[in-house]
GUVO-962870 format. One record per residue (C-alpha): residue in one letter; x, y, z. Coordinates in steps of 0.02 Angstrom, whole numbers, plus 50000, padded with zeros to 5 digits. Layout:
N
AXYZ
...
***
This chain:
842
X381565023150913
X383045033050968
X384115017450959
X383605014650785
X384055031450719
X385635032050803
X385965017250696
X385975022750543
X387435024450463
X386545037450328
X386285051650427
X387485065050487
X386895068350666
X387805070950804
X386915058550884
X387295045950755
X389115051850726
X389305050350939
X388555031150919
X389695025150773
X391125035650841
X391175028151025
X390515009050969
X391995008750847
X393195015250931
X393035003651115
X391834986951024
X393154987550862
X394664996850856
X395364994351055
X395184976851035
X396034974550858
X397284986850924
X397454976351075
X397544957850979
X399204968950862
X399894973551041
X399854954451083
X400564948650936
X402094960850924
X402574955951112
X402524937351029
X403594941250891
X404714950651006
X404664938851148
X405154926051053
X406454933550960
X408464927551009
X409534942750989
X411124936350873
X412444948550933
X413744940350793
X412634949850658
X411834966450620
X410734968650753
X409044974050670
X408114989250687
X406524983850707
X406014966650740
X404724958550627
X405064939850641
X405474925150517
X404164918350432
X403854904250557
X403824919350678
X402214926450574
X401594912150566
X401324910250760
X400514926850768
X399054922750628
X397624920550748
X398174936550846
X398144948350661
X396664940450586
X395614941650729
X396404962550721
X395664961350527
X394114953650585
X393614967150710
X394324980750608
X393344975650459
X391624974050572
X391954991450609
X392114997350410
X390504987850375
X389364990850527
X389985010550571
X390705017150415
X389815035550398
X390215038050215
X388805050450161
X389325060749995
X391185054149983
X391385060550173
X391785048750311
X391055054650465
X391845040050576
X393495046650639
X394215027750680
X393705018650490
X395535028350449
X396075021450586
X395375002050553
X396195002250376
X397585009250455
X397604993550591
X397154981350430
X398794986450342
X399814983850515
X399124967350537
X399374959650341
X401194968050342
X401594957150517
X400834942550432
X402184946150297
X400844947950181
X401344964050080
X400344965749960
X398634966050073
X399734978350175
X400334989450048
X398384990049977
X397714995850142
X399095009250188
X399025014249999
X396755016150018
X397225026150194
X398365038550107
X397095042949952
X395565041950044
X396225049950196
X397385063650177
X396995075350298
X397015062350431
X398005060250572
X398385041950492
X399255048050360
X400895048850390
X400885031550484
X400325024850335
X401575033350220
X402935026850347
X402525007250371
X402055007250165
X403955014650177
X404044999250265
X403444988450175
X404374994050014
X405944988650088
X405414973650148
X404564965649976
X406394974549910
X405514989749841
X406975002249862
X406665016449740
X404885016849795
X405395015849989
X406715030949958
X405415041049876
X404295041550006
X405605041450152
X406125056650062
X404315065650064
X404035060450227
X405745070950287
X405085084450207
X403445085750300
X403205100550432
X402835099950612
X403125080950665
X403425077650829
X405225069650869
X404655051450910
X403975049050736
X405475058750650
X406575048450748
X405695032750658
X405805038850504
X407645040850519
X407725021550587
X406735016950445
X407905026650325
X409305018650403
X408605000850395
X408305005550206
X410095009450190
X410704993050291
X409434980250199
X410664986950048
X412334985550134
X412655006750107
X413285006550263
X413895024750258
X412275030550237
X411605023050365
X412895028850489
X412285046350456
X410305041950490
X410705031950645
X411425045350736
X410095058050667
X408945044750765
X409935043950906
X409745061450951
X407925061450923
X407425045351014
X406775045551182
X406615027151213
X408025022451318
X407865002051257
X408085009551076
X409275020551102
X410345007651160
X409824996851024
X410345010750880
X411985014250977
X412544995350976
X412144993750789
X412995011350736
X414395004150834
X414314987150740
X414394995850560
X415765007150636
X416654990850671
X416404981650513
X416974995450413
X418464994950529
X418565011250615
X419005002250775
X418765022150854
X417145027850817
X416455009350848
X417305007951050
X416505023951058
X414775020951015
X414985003151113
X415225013651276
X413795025951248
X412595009751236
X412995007451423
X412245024451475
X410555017051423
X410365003151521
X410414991851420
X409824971351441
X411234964951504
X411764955051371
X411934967551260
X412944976551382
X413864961051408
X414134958351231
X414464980651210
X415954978051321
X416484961751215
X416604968851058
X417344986251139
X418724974351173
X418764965550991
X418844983350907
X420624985751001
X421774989050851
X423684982850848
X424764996950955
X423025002050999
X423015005651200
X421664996151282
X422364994351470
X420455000751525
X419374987851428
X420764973551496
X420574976051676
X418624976951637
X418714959651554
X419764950351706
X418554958251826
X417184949551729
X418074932751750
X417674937351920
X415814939451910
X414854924351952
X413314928451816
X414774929851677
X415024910651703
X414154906351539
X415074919451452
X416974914351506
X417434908551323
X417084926751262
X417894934851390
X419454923951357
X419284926551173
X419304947651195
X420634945651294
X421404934451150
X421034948851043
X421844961251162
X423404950151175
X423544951050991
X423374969150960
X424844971151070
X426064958050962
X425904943451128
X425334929851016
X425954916451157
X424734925051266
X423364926651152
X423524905951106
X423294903851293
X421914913251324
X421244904751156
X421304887351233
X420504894251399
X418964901851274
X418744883051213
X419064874651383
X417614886751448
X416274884951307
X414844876951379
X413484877151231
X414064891851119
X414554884050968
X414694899750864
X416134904050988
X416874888250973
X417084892050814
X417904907650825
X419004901350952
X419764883550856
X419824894450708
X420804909350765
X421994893750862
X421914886550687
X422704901150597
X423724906450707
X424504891150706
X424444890850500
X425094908250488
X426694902050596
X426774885750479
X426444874550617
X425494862950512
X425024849350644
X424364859250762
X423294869150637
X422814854850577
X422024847850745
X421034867150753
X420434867650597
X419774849950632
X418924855650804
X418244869150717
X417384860350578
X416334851050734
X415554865950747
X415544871950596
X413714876850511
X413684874650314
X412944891150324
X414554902450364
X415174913150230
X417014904950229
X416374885550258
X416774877450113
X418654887750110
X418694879850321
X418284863250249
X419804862050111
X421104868050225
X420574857050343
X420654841750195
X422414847450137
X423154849150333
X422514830750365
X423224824250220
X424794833150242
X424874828550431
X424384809750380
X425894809850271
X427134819750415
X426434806550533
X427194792750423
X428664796950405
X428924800050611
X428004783950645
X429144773350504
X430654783850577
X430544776150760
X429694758650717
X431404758850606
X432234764450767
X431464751050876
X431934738550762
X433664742150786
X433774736850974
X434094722851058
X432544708451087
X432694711651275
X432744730551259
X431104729251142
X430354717251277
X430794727351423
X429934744451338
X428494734251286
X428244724751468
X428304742751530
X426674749151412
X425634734451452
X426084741251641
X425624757651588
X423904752551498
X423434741951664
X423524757351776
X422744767651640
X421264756651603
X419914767851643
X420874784351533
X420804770051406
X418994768651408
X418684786751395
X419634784951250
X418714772251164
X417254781851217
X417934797951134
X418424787950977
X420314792350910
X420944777050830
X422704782150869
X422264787751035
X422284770251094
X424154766651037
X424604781651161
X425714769351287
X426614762751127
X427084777851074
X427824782351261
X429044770551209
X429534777951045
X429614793351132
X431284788751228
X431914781751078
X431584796550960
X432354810451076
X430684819751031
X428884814651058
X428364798550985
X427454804450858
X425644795050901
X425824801751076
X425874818951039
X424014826851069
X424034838350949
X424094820550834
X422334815050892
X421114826250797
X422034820550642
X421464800950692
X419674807350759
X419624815750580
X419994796050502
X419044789550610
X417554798350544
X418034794150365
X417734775250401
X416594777050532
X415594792650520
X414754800750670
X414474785150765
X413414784850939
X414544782651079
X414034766751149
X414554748551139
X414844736451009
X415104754850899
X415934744050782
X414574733650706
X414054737550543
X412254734450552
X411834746550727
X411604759950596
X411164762650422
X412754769550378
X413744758750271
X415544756950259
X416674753250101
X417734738850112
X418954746949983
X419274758550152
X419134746450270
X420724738550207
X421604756250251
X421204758050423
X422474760750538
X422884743650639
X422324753250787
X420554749250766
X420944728450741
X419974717950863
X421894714150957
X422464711551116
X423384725851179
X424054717051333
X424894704551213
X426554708051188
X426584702550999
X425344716550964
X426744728350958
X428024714950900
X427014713450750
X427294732850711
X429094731850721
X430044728750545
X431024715550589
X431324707850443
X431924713350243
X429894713950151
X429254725650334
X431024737550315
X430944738250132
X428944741550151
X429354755650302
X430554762850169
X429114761950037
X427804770850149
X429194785750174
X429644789450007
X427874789849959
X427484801550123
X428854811850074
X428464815249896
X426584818649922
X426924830750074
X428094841049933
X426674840049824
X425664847449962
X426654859450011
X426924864849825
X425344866449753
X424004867549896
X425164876050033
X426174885849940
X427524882650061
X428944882449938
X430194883450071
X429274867650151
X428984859550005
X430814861449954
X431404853050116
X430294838250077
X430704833649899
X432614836749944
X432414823650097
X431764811349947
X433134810349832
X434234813849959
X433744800250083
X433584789049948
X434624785349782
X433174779349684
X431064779749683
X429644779449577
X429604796849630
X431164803749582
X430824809949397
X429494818449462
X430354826049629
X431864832249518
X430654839749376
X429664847749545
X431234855449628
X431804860049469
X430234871449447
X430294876649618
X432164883549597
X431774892049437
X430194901249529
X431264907349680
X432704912649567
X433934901649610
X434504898049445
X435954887049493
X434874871949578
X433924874949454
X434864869249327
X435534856249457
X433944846649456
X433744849949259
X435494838749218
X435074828649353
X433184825049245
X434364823549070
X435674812949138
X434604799749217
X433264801049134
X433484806448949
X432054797648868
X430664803848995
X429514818348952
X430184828049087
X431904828548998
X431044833048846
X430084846348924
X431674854449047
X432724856448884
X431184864448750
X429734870948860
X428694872648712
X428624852048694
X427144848648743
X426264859048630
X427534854448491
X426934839348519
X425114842248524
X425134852748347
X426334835748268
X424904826548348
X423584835248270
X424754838448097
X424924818548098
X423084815148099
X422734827947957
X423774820247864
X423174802747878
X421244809547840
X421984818247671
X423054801447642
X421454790147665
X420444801647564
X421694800547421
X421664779947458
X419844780447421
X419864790047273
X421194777747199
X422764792847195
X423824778447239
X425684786147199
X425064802147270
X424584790647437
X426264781447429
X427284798047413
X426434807147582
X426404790847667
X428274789147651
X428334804847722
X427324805247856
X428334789947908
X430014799947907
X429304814947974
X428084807648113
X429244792448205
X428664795648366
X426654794348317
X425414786048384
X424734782248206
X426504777048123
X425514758448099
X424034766148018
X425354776947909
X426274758647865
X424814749747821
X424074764847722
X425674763347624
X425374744347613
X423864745247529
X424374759847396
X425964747347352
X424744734647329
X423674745947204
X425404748747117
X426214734947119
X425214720547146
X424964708847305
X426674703747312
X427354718747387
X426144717447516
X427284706247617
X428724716747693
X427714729647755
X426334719247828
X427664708747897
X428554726047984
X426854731848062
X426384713848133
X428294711148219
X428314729548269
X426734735948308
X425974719048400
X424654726548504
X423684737848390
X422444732048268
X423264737348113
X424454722648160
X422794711548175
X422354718747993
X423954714747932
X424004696748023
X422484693247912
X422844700747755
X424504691447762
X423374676147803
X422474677147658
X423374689847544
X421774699847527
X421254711447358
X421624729847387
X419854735947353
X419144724847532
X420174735747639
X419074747147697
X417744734047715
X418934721847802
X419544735847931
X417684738947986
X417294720347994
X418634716348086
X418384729448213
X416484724648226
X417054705648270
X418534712648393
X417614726248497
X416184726748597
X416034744248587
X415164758948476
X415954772748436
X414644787748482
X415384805248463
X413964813748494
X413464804848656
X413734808548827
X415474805048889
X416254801049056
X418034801049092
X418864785749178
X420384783249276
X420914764749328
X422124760349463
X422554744049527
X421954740749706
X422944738149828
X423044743550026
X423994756849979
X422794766349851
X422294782649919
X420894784349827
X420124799349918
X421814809549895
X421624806349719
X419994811549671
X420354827749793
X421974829349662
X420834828149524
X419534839949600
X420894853049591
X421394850249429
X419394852649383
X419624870549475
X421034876249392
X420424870449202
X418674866249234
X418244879549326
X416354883649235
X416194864149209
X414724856149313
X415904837449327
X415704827649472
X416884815849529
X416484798449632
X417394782149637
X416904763349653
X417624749149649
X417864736949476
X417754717649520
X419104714049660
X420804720349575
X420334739449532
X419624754549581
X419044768349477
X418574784649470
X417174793449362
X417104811649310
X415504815749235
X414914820949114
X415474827948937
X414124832248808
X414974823148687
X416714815948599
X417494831848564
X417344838748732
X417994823848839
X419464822948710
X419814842248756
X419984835148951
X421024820548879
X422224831448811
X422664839148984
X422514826149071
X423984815948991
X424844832948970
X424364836349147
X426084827849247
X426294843349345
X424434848149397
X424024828049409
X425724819549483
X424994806649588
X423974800849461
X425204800949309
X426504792849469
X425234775949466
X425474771549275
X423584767549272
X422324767849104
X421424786449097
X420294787048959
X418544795848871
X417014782848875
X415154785748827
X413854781248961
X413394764648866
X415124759148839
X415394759149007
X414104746949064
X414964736248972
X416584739949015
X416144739449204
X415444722449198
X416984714549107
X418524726249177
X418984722748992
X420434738249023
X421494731248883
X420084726748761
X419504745548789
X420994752948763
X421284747548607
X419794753648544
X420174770048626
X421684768148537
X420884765548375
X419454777148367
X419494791848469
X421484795648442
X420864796848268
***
């Protein structure tokens, strides 16, 4: 009987409150509390402390992290709720049970760590109403703080941070909290300052050595990224008076050194660091000793130092990639910042094997590292052609004797040869070659300098990709990767199945004979002029870029390049003030080339977009002249057509204008003086199809009134194309394929031109080949006719942002999505472009 009554959850006896009280607290509430306990050492345990970020305040986990913890918080929820339902001692809207508070309290704790926010803000909400004068109040006003900032509810999280300063008599532990939660309210959005303020507020009050340390590292990290170096070597020291873990006292006396400002003294933290080379547990730390010291070096002007202390950080790193990083990128641009292209070149390469999509910068890493390998590629050619022209100039048995000596040299090497191969760099393997060149030169032959070989590793990957190091790495079917045969036919001769004991393998390099020199001459003025280009517009090297056009039309009296080099130094003069090369290079454009665009652009600036409003002046006037045709205004035709023709004699519609005139003469004056004018647009305008019309009309001395029927017919039988303006468009550039199309440097020069007019444009660029004698490259897409003609426009007007492109002479053109199924399949580029010519100049 007693049992029974003290079971009842109905009556307000001391007995019953004593039985409810005890079995919830030690059956319920220990354990739940107990299974939270066990779960927060997971999350904890398991957590890897990322000392390159923020450290947080309090750690809750990723969601994976949660995830791992779900049996340990339900089973909290489980026993917390069999205490609500089985002890609860509600009796007139009083609870009687001093731990139900406490359960909900426990409920909340255990949603929140299962990220479940909602369910946790519910629960802390219920314990604040229902129990206000409890003891779990302001727990539950601080972790549904808490929670606010973590679901990203910041004005609700500051009110109640702010209440919860304002309440009397709390002990220092949980006002210290509260200040860490302010703070982490303040960090989660980036207001820094004010979370500098709260941190040391919970500094002071904390008692907790472990988080004291914690706050002081983190104060000293947002003094640091705010860059007062001071305040953050400060705060770095104090962490070490808490005993920290030692890597964060590792990593405290790291970044003490990193915050060393230039003319900043930091003899102390130096001698701190070499000791630590010293210390046998700092072995898996080396590369960021070495890199502080790097830093050191710096902030006292000793770059030299600093680069070696650099290489030592990436000799040492063992399996830190994020240092890596640092390391090959600081080498990088150091190297970029003194101009020392190759080098930085081979860094920013290094670094990009490391290098997570997920840094800030990665894409920026990435397109330095394109536009140093193409401008090293090009530097490379030039040294390479240089000696090989060099070589060719001695005698047979001086070439024989150097070449006997490299086969000698790649015997005794053999097995540095086959960690070659097994570290692929295709130009790696031409290393005892270029020994040879290298007393030839009176400098290092260029393929055996190492700072050369990341460029080949990065080539290598282009054709390859990231193969497995292993044998018979060559074969196209070991992986699924497939390789493009438009490539293969670029790949350096390197990687040819050859004998490299064979004396005619490096004969065969040699240009011996008039086609190899004239071709070693070809591959340097092309070199040359794209490294200018380089330098010019991706570089911004003017100096550089200067030197390397100059060398062209210098070195050489005569190049497709030339125009374009002249019109280039021309603008480079004018943009450093020098106005006397300037106008050098501007009479040098006139003079031998008058009739080019370039001349005609260096003597009226405004010519191009003279040109564009005659353009568009000259087709408004054919629609009014055509309009006037069809309403039978004849003379009034004949009169504007006459002057159109006088006015526009550089237009691409002139024919159309003739034959317009044709037909009103006709009106006038009868078939008969159809003749001469036909007769003019058929001998002088051959490959357009007004001279077609004409052909035919002369064939058969058509009636006036068919020619607007004959000039659709005839264009229905002649093309195999629709004119769609309101389709989708892509834009196509042709070039003829050869071994020499770099087709990748292209579409990067196009990608450019996108950002600097395209910018808000979604186009994509890829390229593929077009039966065996092109390649092309597609830019989608355009919503419809008017919009790819826009791109049109700049592209032909676009010499100076597009010069390797406009250098190739190639067909560029609009084309809708179905007309270029057809077009693909017959690489009908004439048949096209007269239709192009036809009906979208129109």
């Amino acid at each position: 009987m007693f049992l029974l009554g003290a079971c009842s959850t109905k009556k307000n006896t001391l007995i019953n409150r004593t039985y409810h009280n005890t079995t919830a607290r030690y059956n319920g509430y220990f354990n739940a509390k107990e299974s939270i306990k066990e779960g927060v050492a997971t999350i904890q345990n398991g957590y890897k402390e990322n000392y390159e970020e923020l450290l947080p305040i309090f750690i809750y986990g990723d969601d994976a992290a949660a995830q791992s913890v779900y049996p340990q918080m339900d089973r909290a929820i489980e026993k917390c709720s069999k205490v609500i339902v089985k002890h609860s001692m509600e009796i007139k809207k009083k609870e009687y049970n001093k731990w139900i508070d406490n359960c909900y309290f426990l409920i909340g704790q255990a949603y929140f760590y299962k990220k479940d926010y909602p369910k946790a803000e519910e629960h802390f909400k219920y314990v604040i109403k229902q129990y206000p004068e409890t003891d779990s109040k302001i727990p539950a006003m601080l972790w549904l703080a808490k929670t606010y900032i973590e679901s990203k509810n910041f004005s609700a999280a500051r009110s109640l941070l702010s209440e919860l300063e304002m309440q009397p008599d709390l002990k220092d532990k949980v006002k210290s909290e509260i200040k860490q939660t302010y703070a982490d309210f303040y960090i989660k959005q980036n207001l820094y300052g004010f979370a500098i303020d709260k941190l040391k507020e919970a500094i002071a009050l904390e008692k907790n050595k472990k988080q004291k340390a914690r706050l002081s590292f983190l104060l000293a990290q947002i003094y640091q990224k705010q860059g007062n170096n001071s305040e953050a070597r400060h705060y770095y020291a104090q962490v070490e008076k808490y005993a920290p873990p030692y890597e964060m006292e590792f990593y405290a006396k790291i970044n003490r050194a990193l915050a060393v400002g230039e003319n900043e003294s930091a003899s102390e933290i130096e001698e701190l660091l070499k000791k630590m080379l010293k210390d046998e547990k700092n072995k898996e730390y080396l590369d960021q000793i070495y890199y502080a010291l790097a830093n050191i070096e710096l902030s006292k002007g000793n770059k030299p130092k600093a680069i070696e202390y650099l290489t030592l950080s990436t000799e040492s790193s063992i399996n830190n990639n994020a240092q890596k990083v640092k390391s090959f990128l600081k080498l990088a641009d150091l190297y970029f910042e003194d101009k020392n292209y190759i080098k930085a070149q081979a860094y920013y390469d290094s670094t990009t094997a490391f290098l997570s999509p997920e840094i800030k910068n990665y894409q920026d890493i990435i397109e330095k590292r394109n536009v140093l390998t193409r401008l090293v590629k090009d530097i490379l050619t030039v040294k390479e052609q240089d000696s090989l022209q060099k070589i060719a100039q001695l005698p047979k048995k001086e070439q024989e004797k150097l070449i006997d000596k490299i086969i000698a040299d790649l015997i005794e090497k053999e097995e540095q040869e086959k960690f070659a191969q097994n570290n692929p760099q295709p130009m790696a393997n031409q290393n005892n070659f270029n020994n040879m060149m290298n007393n030839i030169s009176g400098g290092k032959w260029y393929f055996y300098n190492p700072t050369t070989l990341s460029y080949g590793k990065t080539e290598f990957k282009k054709i390859w990709g990231n193969r497995k190091l292993e044998d018979n790495w060559r074969r196209k079917n070991k992986t699924s990767e497939s390789v493009d045969l438009g490539e293969l036919e670029t790949l350096n001769d390197s990687l040819a199945e050859t004998d490299k004991k064979n004396p005619q393998y490096y004969f065969s390099k040699i240009p011996d004979t008039p086609k190899k020199i004239e071709k070693s001459h070809q591959a340097i003025k092309q070199a040359l002029y794209e490294e200018g280009v380089i330098f010019k517009n991706d570089l911004k090297d003017n100096t550089a870029a200067i030197k390397a056009f100059e060398e062209l039309v210098t070195r050489y009296d005569t190049s497709q390049y030339h125009l374009n080099a002249y019109y280039q130094l021309y603008l480079l003069y004018k943009e450093t003030g020098d106005a006397t090369n300037a106008e050098n290079y501007k009479n040098l454009i006139v003079e031998k080339y008058p009739d080019s665009d370039i001349a005609a652009i260096v003597i009226n600036p405004n010519y191009y977009q003279e040109m564009k409003e005659r353009k568009a002046n000259a087709g408004k006037d054919y629609e009014r002249y055509y309009e006037l045709y069809k309403d039978k205004m004849y003379k009034y035709v004949l009169a504007g057509t006459n002057r159109a023709i006088r006015k526009y004699p550089d237009s691409e519609l002139l024919p159309k204008f003739y034959y317009l005139n044709a037909m009103a003469k006709s009106a006038l004056f009868g078939t008969d003086s159809l003749k001469p004018v036909l007769q003019y647009i058929v001998k002088n305008y051959p490959e357009t199809s007004e001279a077609a019309l004409a052909q035919e009309a002369l064939n058969k001395l058509l009636p006036v009134q068919e020619f607007s029927n004959t000039q659709e017919e005839t264009q229905k039988q002649k093309s195999p194309y629709k004119l769609a303006p309101d389709k989708e468009h892509y834009y196509v550039f042709v070039f003829k394929n050869n071994k020499n199309l770099r087709i990748n440097d292209l579409k990067v020069e196009i990608s450019k031109f996108h950002k600097k007019n395209f910018r808000n444009d979604d186009l994509k660029i890829s390229s593929m080949l077009m039966g065996k004698s092109y390649q092309i490259i597609i830019v989608k897409s355009f919503a419809n006719y008017f919009k790819a003609m826009n791109y049109h426009s700049l592209v032909e007007n676009g010499s100076a942002d597009l010069p390797s492109v406009h250098a190739l002479k190639n067909a560029f053109f609009p084309i809708t999505a179905e007309n270029f199924q057809t077009f693909y399949k017959t690489a009908d580029i004439e048949g096209y472009k007269k239709f192009f010519e036809e009906k979208y100049k129109q």
